[in-house]
N, C-alpha and C positions, 0 to 999 in steps of 0.2 A: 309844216308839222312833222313828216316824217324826216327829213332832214334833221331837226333837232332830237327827233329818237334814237337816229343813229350815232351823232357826235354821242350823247347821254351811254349808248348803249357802248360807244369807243371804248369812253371814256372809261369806265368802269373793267372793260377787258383788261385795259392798260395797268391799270391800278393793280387789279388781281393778279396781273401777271408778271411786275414788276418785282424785282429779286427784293424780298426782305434780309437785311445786313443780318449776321449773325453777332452774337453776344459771345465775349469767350473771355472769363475772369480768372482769377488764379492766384494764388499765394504759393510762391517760391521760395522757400527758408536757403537759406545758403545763396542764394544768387542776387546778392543787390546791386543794382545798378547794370543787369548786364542787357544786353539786346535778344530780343524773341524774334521766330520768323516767321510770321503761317506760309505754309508751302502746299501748294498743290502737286498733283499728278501730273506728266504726259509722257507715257509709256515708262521708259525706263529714268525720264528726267523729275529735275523737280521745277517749280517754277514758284517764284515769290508773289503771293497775293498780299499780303501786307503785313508791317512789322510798329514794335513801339520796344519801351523799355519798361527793366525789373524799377519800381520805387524803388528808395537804396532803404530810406529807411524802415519800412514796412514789409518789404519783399512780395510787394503786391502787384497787381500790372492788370490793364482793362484794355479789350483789344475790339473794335466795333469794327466790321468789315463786309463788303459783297463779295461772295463767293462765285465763282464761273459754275460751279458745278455742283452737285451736291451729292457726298461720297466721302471717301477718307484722304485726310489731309495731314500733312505733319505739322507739331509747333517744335520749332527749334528754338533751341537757346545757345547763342552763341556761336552761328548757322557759321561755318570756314573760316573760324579764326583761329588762325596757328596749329600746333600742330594735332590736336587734337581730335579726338573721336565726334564726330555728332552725334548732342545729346538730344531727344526729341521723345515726345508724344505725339501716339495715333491718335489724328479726333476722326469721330462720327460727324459731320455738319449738314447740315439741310439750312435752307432755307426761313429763317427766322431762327434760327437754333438757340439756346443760349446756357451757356457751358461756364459751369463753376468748382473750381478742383483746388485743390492742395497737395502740395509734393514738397521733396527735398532735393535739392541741387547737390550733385552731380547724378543719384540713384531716382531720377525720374521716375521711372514707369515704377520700378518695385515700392516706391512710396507716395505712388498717388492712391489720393482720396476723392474719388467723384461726390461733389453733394449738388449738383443741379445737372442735368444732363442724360435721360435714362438711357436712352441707347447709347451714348456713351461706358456709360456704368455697366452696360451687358457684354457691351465689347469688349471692356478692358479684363472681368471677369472671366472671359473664354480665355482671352491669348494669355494669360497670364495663368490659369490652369493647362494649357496647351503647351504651355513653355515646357512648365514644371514636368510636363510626364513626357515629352519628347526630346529635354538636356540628357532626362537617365535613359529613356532607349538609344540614344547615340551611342554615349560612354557604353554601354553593355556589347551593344553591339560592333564596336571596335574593340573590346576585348576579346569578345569569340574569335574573333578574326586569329588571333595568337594565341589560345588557348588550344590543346589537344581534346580533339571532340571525346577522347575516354576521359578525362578529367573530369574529380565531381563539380567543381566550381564551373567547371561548363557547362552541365545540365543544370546546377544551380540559378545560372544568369541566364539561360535560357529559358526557362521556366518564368522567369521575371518580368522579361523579353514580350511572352506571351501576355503574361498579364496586364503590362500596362497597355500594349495595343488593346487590349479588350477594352480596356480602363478609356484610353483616345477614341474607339471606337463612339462608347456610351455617352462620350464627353461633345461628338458629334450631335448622337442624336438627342441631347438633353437642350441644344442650342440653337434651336427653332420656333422658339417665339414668335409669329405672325405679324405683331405690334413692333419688330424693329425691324424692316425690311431692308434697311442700306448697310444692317452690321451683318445679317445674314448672308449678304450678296457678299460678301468680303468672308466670311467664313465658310462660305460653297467653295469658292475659290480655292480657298487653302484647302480643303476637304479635297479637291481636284489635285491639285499640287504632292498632299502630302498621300494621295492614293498610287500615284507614279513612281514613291519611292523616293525623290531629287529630296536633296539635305545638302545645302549649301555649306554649312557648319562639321560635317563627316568628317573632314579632313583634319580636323581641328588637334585628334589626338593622333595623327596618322606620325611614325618617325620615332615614337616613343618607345624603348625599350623595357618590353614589360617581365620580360627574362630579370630585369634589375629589381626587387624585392621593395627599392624604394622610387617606384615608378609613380607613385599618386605624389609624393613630394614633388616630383617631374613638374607635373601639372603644375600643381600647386605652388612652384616658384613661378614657372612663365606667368599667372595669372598675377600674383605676386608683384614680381618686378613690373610688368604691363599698366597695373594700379597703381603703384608706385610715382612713376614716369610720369601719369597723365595725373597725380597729384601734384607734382611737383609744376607742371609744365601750368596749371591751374593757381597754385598759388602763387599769392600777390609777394610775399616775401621771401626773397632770392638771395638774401645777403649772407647766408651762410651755405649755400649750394655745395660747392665744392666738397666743405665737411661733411653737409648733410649723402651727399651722394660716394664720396669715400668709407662712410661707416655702413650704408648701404651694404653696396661689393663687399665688404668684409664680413658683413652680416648673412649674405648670401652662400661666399664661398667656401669662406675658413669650416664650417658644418661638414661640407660636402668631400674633405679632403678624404675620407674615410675609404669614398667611393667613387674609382677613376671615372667607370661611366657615366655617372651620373652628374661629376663633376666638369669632364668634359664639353655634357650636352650645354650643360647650364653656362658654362663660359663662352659655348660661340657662339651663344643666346645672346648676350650680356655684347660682344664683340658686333655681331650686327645690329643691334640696338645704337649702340653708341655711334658707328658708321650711319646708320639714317637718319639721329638725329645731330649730326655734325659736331659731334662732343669728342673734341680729340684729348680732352684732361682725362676725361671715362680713360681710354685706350690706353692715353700713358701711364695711367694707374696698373691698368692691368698689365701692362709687359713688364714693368720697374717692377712690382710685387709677386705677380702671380706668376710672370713666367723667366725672370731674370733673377729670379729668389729662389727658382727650382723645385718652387711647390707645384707647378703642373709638371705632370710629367713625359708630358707631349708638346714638341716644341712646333706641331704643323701650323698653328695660327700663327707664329711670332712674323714671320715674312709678309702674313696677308695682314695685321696690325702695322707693321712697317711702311708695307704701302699705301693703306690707309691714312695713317697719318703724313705721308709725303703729298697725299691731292690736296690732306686737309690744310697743310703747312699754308699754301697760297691765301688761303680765305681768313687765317688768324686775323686778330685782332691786331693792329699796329703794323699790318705788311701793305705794300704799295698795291693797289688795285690793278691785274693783270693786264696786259693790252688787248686790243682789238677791235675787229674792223665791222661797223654795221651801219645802216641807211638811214639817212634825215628824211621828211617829210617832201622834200622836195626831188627825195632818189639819191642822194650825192652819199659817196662814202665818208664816213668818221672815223675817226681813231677814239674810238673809248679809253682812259677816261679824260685824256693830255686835250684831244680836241672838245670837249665838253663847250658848250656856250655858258656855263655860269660856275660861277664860285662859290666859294665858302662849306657851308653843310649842306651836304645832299643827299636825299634818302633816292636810291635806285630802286624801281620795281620791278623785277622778271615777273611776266604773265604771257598771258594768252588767252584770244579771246574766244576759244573754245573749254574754256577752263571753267568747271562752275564754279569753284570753289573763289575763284578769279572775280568773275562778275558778281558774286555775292558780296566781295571784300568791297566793292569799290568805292561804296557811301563811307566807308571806314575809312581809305584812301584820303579822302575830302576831306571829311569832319577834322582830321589829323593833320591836314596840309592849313583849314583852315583856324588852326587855332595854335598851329605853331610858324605859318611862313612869315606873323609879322615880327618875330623875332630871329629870323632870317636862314628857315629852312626852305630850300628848294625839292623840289620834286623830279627826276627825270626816270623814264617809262620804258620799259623793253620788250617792244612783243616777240614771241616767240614763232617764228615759222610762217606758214602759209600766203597768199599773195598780199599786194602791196592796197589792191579795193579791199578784203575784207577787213585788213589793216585799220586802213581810212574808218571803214565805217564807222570800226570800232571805235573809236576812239572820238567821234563824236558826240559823248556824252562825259567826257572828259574834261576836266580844265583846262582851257588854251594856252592858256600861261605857264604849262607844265612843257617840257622837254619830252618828246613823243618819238622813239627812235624804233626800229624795224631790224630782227637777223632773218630775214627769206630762209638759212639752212637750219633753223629750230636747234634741236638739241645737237646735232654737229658742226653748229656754229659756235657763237661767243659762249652761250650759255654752259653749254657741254664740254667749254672749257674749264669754266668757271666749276665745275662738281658740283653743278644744281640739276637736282632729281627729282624736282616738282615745283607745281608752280602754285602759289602766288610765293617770290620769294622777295628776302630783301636784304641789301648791303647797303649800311652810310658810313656813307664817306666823308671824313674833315676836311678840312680846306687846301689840304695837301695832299688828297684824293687817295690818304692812308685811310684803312678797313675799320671803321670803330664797331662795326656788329652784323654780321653773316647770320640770318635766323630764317625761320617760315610762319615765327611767332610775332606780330606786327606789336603785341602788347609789350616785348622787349624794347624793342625798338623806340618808341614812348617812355618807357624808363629810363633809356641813356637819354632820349631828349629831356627831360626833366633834370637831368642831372646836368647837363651842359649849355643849355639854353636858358 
């Protein structure tokens, strides 16, 4: 008898204590079809608890999951793919939670709408009023910085200064609800944080010449061009690129001719923009018009645009894939890309498997290899750096049937030849192991195979 008390009495702890999966629904307008991630904490990392996709035609998506923990988590959308920002929402999750929202893709957070979810809804309410009154003490506060403390506009912004602190203050102690104890713990925190003064963001306008009369256009191009970029890098139609991004640059600069500084800044904005994202048309544009037409009139960038496009020269489109010497599976040197074991189209991946952005791609990898290798695209692998077991390990979760090669010197070996500055990258290569696409954007890459395959 007391034997079956206890199984009974087990049983039911079990039960109780058993994580209830959380509920987390959502309509995405602008994002159909694309991949979501729930992501947890650990420490400075993220870690993947589980993922689904946007319906394409609905823009709707149901994500049913067990949580390790129960606390604040991200939902990414379109968690490290290419080159773009991650775009995510904080959730609130406990325990049985269940979470129904509505937003607009790509302006997440600024257009979501919580309709199921209260402490959700109370969080999203604080940092979203916390934003808003700590973007304008930033900006004010880099202004003092260059203002003359007898200036009226310095006691003006100063005075400001005060006020919305008061305003953050109030906005603290209005955001203690007893009833949401895990959104709390997370705005103590930041209460902690933003009492120390740290503003990761500070630096944001630091470099700006505010002696220039037209220093808020400053801003307002970088933010500009920045949006720009990551629409374009986002949209699906690229067939008029080149146009589109040459009426751009001339939209941008031909204004600014008025005023050297200010023209300046903004082109060697423009100059390493185009450098990170390996756009050598951007560059030749700019030195053919803007600086071989004698409208700048500073000719200090034309040398660093020169050599620019001389690393980029290698990686064009249509140029023979550089040589070089890296490890097979078995330890043995190779000659990239002449000693290659296979033919025809070959997608190459630089990674590393300390890379998150790396290990997040990698279902993407797959899904990619397996819905185009029976039309005879190959896969071969590049890790980048560290010993040859963490190598190994890695890549046991990999396809066998993929070409798995090793550089032990990392970035001053093949890769660091190659003018790759991050990883997860990619070059394929045709059958003649000439360059058909140099990107960090995997969705490109899909487009030329759609087009040749």
């Amino acid at each position: 008898m007391n034997v079956k008390i206890f199984v009974c009495v087990y049983t039911l702890i079990s039960v109780a204590l058993r994580a209830q999966p959380v509920v987390i629904e959502g309509k995405i307008t602008g994002a159909e079809g694309r991949t979501i991630v729930l992501l947890g904490y650990n420490g400075a990392e993220n870690f993947p608890v589980d993922s689904t996709v946007v319906v394409t035609e609905k823009s709707y998506f149901r994500l049913t999951a067990e949580i390790p923990y129960q606390g604040l988590y991200k939902l990414m959308v379109e968690k490290g793919q290419g080159r773009n920002q991650d775009r995510y929402i904080d959730l609130i999750l406990s325990n049985g939670s269940e979470i129904q929202f509505s937003t607009v893709f790509p302006y997440l957070t600024d257009s979501l709408k919580v309709q199921k979810g209260r402490e959700l809804s109370y969080f999203h309410e604080f940092t979203r009023s916390y934003n808003g009154i700590q973007y304008k003490i930033i900006l004010l506060a880099e202004l003092l910085q260059r203002y003359p403390a007898g200036d009226s506009f310095y006691n003006v912004a100063e005075q400001k200064i005060h006020k919305l602190s008061q305003e953050k203050a109030e906005l603290f102690k209005r955001f203690r609800d007893t009833a949401f104890p895990l959104a709390n713990r997370y705005i103590s925190m930041l209460r902690q944080w933003d009492a120390k003064g740290d503003d990761f963001s500070g630096s944001f306008y630091r470099g700006i010449d505010l002696s220039d009369t037209l220093w808020t256009r400053n801003v307002l191009l970088h933010q500009k061009i920045g949006q720009y970029y990551s629409y374009l890098a986002n949209n699906q139609s690229f067939q008029d690129f080149h146009t589109m991004n040459k009426n751009f640059i001339d939209s941008v600069l031909n204004p600014l001719k008025v005023n050297e500084v200010l023209w300046k800044n903004i082109f060697a904005y423009l100059v390493r923009a185009f450098k990170a994202m390996n756009y050598p048309e951007g560059l030749e544009y700019l030195k053919v018009k803007y600086m071989e037409g004698d409208v700048c009139t500073d000719g200090a960038n034309l040398p660093e645009i020169d050599e620019i496009l001389a690393n980029l020269e290698v990686l064009k489109p249509g140029a023979p894939l550089p040589e070089g010497m890296v490890q097979t599976l078995e330890g043995k040197e190779l000659l990239v890309p002449a000693e290659l074991p296979v033919s025809g189209l070959k997608l190459m991946i630089f990674w590393s498997h300390k890379c998150r952005h790396c290990n997040e791609s990698k279902p993407y990898w797959e899904d990619l290899y397996k819905r185009k290798s029976p039309k005879g695209l190959k896969v071969v692998t590049l890790h980048n750096g560290d010993t040859r077991q963490e190598w190994l390990r890695a890549i046991e979760d990999l396809p066998k049937e993929w070409i798995h090669l090793h550089d032990p010197l990392g970035w001053n070996g093949y890769t660091g030849r190659l003018k790759i500055t991050g990883t997860p990258a990619y070059i394929l290569l045709d059958a003649e192991n000439r360059i058909l696409k140099k990107t960090f954007d995997l969705m490109e890459i899909e487009s030329i195979l759609n087009n040749v395959l």
